[in-house]
N, C-alpha and C positions, 0 to 999 in steps of 0.2 A: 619618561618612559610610558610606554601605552600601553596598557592591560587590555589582552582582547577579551570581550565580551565571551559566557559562555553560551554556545547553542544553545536555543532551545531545545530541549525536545521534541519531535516530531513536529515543527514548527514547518519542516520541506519532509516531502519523505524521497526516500531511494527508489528506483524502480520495483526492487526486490517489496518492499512494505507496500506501494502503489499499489499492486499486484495480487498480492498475497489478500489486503483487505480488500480487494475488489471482489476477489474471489467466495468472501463470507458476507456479501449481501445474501446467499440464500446459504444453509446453515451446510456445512461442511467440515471433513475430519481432515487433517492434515495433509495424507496421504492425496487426496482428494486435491489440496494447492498442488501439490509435486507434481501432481497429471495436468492439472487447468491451465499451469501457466505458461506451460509449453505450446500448449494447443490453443491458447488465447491470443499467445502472442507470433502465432508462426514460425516456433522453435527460436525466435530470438533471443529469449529468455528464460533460463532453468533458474529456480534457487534451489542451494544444496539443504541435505535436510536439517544441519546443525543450524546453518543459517537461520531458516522456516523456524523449526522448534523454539530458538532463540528469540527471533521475534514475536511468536504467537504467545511468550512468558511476557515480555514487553509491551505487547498490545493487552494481555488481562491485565495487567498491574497498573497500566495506565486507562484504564475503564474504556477500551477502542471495543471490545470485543467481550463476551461472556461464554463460557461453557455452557455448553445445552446440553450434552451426556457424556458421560464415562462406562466405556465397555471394556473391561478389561484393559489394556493398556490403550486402547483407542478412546480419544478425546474427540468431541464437534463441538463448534465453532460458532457465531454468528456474529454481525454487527451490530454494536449498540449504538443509541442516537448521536453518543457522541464520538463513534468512528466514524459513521457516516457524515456530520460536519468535517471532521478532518478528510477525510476523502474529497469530499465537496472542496472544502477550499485549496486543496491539490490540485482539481482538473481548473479551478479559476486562476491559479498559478500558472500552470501549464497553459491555459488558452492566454492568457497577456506574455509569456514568453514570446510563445508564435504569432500573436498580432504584433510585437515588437520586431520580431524577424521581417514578418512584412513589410513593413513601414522603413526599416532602416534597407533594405537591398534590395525595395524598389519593387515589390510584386506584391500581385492581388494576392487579398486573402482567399486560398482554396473552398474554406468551409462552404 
C-alpha cells in the first residue's frame, strides 16, 4: 500500500495566492486585492472575498505577510522577506513550466 506524501504547504501556490501576494509587494488592505486583481489580470481572475480573507489568515500565520495597520475593521497588508522568496520561487516554477512547453512542442521561447 502507498501512503501519498502530504503537500506541503504553500510549496506551489494557486493562481488566487500568486496574485493576492503579488498584490502586497507595496502595502494594501484587502479590499484593495479584490480591485487589483481584476484589473491586473484583465478580468481573468477575480478571488471571492471569503476566499481572500481566508488566505490573507494563512499567509500571517505562515509569516508570508505582516499587518501594517488596523482601522477599524479594515486590515493592510505587506510582504515579508519571506513571502517574497516564496513568490520568487513561484515565478521560477512557472518560467521552467513554460521553457518546458517550449522545448517539448517545438517552439521558440517567446520571452
Amino acid at each position: 500500500m502507498v501512503i501519498p506524501l502530504a503537500r506541503v504547504k504553500f510549496q506551489t501556490l494557486t493562481e488566487q495566492m500568486f496574485y493576492a501576494l503579488l498584490c502586497l509587494k507595496d502595502e494594501c488592505c484587502g479590499t484593495d486585492i479584490l480591485d487589483r486583481v481584476p484589473a491586473m489580470t484583465h478580468r481573468r481572475l477575480n478571488i471571492g472575498s471569503g476566499t481572500l480573507y481566508t488566505l490573507l489568515e494563512q499567509f500571517l500565520e505562515a509569516g508570508m505577510i505582516r499587518q501594517t495597520k488596523a482601522e477599524g475593521r479594515r486590515r493592510s497588508y505587506i510582504l515579508t522577506d519571506k513571502g517574497l522568496d516564496i513568490l520568487e520561487k513561484e515565478r521560477v516554477r512557472i518560467e521552467a513550466q513554460l521553457s518546458d512547453y517550449y522545448a517539448i512542442m517545438g517552439k521558440e521561447d517567446a520571452r
